[in-house]
N, CA, C and O atoms as a MOPAC input file, in Angstrom:
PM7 MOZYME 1SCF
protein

 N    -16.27900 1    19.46600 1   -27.85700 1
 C    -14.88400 1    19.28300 1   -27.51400 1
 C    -14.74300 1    18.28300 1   -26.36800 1
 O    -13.69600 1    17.63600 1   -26.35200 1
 N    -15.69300 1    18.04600 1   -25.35100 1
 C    -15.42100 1    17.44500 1   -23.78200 1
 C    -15.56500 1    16.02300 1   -24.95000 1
 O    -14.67500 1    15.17400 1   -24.90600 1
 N    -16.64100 1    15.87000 1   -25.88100 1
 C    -16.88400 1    14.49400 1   -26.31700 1
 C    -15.49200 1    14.06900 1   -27.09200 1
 O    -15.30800 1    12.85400 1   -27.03700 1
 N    -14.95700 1    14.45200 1   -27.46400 1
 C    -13.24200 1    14.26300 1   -28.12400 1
 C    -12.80900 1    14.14100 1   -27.10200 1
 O    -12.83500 1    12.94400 1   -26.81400 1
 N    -12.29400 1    14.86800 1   -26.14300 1
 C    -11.61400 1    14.28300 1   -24.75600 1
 C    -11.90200 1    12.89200 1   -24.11700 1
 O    -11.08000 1    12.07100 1   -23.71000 1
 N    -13.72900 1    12.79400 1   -24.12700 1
 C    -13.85800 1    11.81300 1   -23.36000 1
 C    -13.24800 1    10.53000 1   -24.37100 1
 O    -12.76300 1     9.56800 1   -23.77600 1
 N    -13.26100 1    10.51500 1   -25.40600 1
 C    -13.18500 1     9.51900 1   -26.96800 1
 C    -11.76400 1     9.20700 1   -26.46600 1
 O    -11.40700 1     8.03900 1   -26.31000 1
 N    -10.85500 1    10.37700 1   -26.18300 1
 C     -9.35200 1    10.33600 1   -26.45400 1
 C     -8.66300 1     9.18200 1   -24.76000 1
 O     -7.73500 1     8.41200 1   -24.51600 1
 N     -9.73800 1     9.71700 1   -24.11300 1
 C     -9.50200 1     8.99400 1   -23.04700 1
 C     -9.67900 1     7.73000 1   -22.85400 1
 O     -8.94600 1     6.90900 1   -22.30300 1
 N    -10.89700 1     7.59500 1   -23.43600 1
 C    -11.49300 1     5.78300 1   -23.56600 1
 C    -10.52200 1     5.46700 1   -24.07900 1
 O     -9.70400 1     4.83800 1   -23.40800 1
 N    -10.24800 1     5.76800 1   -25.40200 1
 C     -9.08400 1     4.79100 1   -26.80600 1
 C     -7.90700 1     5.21600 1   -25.85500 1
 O     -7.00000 1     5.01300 1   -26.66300 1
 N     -7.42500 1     5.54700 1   -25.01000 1
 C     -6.09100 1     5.34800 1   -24.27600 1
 C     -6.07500 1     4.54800 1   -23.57900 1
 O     -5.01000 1     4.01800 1   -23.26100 1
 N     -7.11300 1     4.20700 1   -23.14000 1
 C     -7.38700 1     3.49600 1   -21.60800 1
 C     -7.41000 1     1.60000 1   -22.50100 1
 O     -6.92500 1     0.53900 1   -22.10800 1
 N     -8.12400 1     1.91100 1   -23.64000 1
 C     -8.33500 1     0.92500 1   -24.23900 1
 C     -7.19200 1     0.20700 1   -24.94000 1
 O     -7.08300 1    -0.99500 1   -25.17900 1
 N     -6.22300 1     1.38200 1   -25.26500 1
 C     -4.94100 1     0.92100 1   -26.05000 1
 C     -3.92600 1     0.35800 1   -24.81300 1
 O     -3.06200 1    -0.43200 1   -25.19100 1
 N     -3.94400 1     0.58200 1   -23.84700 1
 C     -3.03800 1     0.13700 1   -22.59600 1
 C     -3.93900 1    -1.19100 1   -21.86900 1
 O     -3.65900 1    -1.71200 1   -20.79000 1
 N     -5.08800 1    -1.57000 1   -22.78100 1
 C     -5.88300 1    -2.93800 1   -22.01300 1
 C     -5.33800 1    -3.92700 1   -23.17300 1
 O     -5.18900 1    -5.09500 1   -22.81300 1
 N     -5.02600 1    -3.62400 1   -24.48700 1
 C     -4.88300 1    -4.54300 1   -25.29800 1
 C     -3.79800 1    -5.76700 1   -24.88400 1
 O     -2.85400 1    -5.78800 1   -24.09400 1
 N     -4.25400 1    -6.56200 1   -25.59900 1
 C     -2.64000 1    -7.14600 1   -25.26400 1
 C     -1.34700 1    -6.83600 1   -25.98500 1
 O     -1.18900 1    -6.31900 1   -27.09000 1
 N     -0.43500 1    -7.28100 1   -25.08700 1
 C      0.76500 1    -7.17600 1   -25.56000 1
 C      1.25800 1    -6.81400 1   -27.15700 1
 O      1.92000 1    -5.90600 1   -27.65900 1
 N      0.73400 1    -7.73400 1   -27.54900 1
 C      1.22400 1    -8.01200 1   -29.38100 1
 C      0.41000 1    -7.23200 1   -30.12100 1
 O      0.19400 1    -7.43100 1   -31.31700 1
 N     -0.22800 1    -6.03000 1   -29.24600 1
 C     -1.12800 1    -5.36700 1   -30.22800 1
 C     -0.20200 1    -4.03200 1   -30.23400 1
 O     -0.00200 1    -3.56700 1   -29.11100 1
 N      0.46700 1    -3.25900 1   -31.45400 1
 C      0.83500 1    -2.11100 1   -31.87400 1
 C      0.21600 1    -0.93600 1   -31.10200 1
 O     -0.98500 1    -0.77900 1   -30.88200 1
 N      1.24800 1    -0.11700 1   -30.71800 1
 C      0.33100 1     0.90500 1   -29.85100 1
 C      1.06800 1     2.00400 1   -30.25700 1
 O      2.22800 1     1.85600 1   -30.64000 1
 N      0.49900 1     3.15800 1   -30.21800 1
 C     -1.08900 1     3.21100 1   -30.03500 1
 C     -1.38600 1     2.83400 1   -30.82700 1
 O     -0.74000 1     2.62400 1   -31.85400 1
 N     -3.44600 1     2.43700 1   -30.40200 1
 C     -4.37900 1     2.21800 1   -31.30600 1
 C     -4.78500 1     3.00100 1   -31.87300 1
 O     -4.87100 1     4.13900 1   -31.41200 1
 N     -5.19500 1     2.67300 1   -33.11100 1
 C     -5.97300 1     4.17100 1   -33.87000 1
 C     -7.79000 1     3.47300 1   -33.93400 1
 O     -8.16200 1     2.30500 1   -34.05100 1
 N     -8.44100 1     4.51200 1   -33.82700 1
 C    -10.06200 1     4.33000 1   -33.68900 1
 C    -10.22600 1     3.04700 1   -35.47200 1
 O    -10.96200 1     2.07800 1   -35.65500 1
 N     -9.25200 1     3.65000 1   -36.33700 1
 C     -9.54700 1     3.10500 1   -37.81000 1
 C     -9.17800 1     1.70400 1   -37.48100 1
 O     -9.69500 1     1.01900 1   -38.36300 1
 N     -8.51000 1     0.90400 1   -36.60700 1
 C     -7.79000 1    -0.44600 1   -36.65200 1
 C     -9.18200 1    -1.33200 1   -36.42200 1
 O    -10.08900 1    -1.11400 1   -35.61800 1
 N     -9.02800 1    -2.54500 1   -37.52100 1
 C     -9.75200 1    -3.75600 1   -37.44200 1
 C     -8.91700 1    -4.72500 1   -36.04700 1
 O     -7.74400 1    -4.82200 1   -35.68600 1
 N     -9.85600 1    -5.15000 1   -35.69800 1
 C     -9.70000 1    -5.92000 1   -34.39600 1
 C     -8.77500 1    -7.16100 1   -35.05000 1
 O     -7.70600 1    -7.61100 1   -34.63700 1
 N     -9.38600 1    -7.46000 1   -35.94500 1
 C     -8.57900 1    -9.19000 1   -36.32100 1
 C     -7.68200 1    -8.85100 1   -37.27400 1
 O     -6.55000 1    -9.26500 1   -37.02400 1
 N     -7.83500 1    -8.02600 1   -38.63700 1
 C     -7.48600 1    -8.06900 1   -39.60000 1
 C     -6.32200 1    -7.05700 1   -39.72700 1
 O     -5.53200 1    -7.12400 1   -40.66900 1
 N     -6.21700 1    -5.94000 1   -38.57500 1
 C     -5.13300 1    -4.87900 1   -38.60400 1
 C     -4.44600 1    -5.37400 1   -37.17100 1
 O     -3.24200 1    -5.17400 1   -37.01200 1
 N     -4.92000 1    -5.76700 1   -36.53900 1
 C     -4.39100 1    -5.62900 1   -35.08300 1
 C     -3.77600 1    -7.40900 1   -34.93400 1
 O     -2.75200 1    -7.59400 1   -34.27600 1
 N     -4.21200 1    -8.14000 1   -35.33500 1
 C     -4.15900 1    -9.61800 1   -35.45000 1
 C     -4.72600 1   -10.40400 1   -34.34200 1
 O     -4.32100 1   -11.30100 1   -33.60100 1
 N     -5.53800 1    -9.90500 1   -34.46200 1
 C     -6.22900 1   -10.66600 1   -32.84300 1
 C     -7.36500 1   -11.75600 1   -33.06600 1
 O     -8.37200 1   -11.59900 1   -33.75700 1
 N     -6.94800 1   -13.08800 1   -32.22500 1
 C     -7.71600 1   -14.00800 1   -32.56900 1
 C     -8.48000 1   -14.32900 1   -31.55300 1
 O     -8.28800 1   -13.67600 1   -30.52700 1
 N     -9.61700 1   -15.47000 1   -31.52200 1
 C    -10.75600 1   -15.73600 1   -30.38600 1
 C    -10.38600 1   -15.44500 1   -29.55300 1
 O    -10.95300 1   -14.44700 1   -29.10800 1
 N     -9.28300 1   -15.97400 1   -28.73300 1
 C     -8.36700 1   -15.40100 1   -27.43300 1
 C     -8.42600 1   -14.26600 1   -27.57500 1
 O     -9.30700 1   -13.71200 1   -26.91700 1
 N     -7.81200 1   -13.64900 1   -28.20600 1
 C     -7.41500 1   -12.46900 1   -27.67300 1
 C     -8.34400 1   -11.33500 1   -27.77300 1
 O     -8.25800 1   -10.36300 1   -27.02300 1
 N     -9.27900 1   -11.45800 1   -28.74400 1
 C    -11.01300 1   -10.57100 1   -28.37100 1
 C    -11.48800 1   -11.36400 1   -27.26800 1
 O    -12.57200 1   -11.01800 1   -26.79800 1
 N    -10.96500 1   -12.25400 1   -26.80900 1
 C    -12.14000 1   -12.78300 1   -25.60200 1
 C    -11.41800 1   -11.94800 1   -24.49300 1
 O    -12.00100 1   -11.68400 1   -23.44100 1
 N    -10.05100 1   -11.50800 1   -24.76600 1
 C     -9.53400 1   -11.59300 1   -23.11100 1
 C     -9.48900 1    -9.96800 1   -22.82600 1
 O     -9.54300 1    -9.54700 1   -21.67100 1
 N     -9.35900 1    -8.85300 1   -24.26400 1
 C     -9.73500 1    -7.65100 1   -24.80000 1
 C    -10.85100 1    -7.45300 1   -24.47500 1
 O    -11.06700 1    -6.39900 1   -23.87700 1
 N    -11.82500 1    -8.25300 1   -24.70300 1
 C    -13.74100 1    -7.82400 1   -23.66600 1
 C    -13.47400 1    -8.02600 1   -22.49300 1
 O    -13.50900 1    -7.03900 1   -21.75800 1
 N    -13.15200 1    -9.21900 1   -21.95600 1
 C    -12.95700 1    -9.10600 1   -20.25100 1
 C    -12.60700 1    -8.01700 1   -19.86100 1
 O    -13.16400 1    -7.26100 1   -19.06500 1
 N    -11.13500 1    -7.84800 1   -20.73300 1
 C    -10.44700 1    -6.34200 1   -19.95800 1
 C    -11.20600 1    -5.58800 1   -19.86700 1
 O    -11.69200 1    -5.47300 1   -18.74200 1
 N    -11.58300 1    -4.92100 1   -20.66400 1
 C    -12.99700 1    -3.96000 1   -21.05700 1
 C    -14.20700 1    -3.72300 1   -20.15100 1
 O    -14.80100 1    -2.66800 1   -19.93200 1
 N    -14.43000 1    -4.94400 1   -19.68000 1
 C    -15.29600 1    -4.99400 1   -19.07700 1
 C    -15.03900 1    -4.82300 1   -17.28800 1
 O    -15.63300 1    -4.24700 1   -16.37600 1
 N    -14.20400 1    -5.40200 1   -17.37500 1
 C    -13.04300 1    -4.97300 1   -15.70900 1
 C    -13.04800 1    -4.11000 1   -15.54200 1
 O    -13.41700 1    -3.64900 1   -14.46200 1
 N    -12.53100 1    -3.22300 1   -16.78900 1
 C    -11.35700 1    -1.92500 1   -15.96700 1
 C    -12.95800 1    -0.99100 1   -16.18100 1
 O    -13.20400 1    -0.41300 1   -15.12200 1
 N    -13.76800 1    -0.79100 1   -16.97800 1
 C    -14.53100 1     0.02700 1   -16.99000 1
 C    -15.87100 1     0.01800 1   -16.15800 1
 O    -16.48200 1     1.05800 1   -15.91000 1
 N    -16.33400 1    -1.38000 1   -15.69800 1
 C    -17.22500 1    -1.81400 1   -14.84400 1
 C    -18.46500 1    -1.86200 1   -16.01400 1
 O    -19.46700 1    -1.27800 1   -15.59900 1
 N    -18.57300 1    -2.25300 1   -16.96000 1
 C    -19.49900 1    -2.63700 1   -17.94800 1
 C    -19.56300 1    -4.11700 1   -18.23700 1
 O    -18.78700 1    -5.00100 1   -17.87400 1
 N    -20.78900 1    -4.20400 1   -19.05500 1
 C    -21.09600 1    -5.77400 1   -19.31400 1
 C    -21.36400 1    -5.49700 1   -21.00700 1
 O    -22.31500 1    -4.92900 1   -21.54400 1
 N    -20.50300 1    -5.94200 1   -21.43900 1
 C    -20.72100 1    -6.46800 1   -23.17600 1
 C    -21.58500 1    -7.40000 1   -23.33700 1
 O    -21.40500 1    -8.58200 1   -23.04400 1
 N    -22.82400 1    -6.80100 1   -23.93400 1
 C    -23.29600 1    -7.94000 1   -24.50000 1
 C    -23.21200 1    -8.32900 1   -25.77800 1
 O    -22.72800 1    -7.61100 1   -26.65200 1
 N    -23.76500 1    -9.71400 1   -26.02000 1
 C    -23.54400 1   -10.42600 1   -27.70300 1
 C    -24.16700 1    -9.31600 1   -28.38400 1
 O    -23.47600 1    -8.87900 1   -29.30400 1
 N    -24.90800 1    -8.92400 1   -28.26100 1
 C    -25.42900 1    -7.76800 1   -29.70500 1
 C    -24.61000 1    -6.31600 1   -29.75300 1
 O    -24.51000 1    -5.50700 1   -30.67500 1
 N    -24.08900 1    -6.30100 1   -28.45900 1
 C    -22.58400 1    -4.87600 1   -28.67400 1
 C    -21.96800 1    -5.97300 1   -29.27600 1
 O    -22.48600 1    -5.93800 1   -30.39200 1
 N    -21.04300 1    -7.12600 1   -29.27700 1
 C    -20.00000 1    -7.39600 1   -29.63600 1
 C    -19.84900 1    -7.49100 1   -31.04600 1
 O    -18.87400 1    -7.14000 1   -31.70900 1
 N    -21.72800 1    -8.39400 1   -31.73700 1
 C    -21.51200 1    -8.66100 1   -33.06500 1
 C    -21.16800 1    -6.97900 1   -33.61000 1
 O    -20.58500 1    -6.99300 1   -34.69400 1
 N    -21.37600 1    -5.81600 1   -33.15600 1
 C    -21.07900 1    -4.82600 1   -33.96500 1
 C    -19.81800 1    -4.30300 1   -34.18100 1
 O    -19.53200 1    -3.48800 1   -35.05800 1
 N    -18.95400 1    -4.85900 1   -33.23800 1
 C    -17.32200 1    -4.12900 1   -32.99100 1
 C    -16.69200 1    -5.02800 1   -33.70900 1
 O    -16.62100 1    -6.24400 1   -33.53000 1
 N    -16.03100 1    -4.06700 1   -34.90800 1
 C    -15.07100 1    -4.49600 1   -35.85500 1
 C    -13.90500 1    -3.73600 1   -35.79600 1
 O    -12.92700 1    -3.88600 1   -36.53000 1
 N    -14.03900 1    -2.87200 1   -34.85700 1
 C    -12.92200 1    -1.44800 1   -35.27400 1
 C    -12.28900 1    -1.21600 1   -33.77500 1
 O    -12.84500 1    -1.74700 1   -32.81400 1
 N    -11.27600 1    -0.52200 1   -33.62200 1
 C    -11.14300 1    -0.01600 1   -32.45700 1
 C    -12.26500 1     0.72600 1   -32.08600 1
 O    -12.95600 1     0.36600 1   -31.13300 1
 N    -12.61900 1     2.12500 1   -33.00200 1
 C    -13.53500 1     2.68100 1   -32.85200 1
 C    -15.24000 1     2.07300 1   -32.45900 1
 O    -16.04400 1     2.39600 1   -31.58400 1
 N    -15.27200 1     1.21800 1   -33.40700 1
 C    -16.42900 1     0.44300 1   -32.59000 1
 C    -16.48700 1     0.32400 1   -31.54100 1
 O    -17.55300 1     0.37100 1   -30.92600 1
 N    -14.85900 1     0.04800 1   -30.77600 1
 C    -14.97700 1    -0.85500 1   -29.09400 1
 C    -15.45100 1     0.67800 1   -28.69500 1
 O    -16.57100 1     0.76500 1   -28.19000 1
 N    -14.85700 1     1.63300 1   -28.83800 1
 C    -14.66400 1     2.73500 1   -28.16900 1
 C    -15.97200 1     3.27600 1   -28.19200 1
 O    -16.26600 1     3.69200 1   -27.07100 1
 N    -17.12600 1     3.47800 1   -29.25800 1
 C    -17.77500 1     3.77200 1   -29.13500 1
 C    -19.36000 1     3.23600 1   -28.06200 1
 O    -20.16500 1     3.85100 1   -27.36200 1
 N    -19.17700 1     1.88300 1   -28.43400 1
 C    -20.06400 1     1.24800 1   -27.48100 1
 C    -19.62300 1     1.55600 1   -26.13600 1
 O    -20.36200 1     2.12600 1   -25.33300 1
 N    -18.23600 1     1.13400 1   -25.82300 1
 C    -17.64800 1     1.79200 1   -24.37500 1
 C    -18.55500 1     2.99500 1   -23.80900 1
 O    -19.48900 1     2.88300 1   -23.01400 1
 N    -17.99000 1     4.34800 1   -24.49400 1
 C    -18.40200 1     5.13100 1   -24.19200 1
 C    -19.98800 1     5.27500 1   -24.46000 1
 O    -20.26800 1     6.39800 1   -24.04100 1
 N    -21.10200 1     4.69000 1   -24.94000 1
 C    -22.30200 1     4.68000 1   -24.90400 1
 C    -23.05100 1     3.54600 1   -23.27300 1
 O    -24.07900 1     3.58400 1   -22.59700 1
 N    -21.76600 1     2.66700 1   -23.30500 1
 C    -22.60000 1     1.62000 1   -21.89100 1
 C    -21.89300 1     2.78100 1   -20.83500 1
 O    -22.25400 1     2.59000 1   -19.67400 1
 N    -21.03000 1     3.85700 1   -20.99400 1
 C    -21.05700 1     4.79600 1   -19.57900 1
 C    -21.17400 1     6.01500 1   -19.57100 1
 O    -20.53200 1     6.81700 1   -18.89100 1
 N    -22.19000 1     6.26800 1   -20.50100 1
 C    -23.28500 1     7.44900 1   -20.62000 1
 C    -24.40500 1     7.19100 1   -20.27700 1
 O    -25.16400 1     8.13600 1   -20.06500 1
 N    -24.82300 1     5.97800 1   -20.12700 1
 C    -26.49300 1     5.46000 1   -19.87900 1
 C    -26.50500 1     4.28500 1   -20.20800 1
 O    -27.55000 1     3.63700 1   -20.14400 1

């Protein structure tokens, strides 16, 4: 149950970093480009945020895997578990 809380918390924290033109809330199921409409910009400026507000570093081999909200959310919450 705490791991659903912590999930519910990231994807909130994450849905209030998006930008503007992104539909909110996010759902874990949303494609980054293809549901949400987000282009180079705006995944570039969506990792920064990400990486700001949470004090993590994305790297290229997290990023090639995030296609989903849930993707972001999950790597999130794996770079601040260990």
């Amino acid at each position: 149950m705490a791991a659903m809380a912590e999930r519910s918390e990231v994807l909130r924290q994450i849905g209030e970093l998006a930008p503007a033109h992104v539909a909110r809330p996010v759902r874990l199921e949303q494609r980054l480009v293809e549901d949400l409409g987000l282009d180079s910009v705006g995944l570039l400026t969506l990792a920064v945020a990400v990486e700001d507000h949470f004090r993590i570093c994305l790297e290229p081999e997290d990023e090639e895997g995030i296609r989903t909200v849930g993707d972001l959310v999950r790597v999130v919450e794996g770079k601040l578990g260990g």
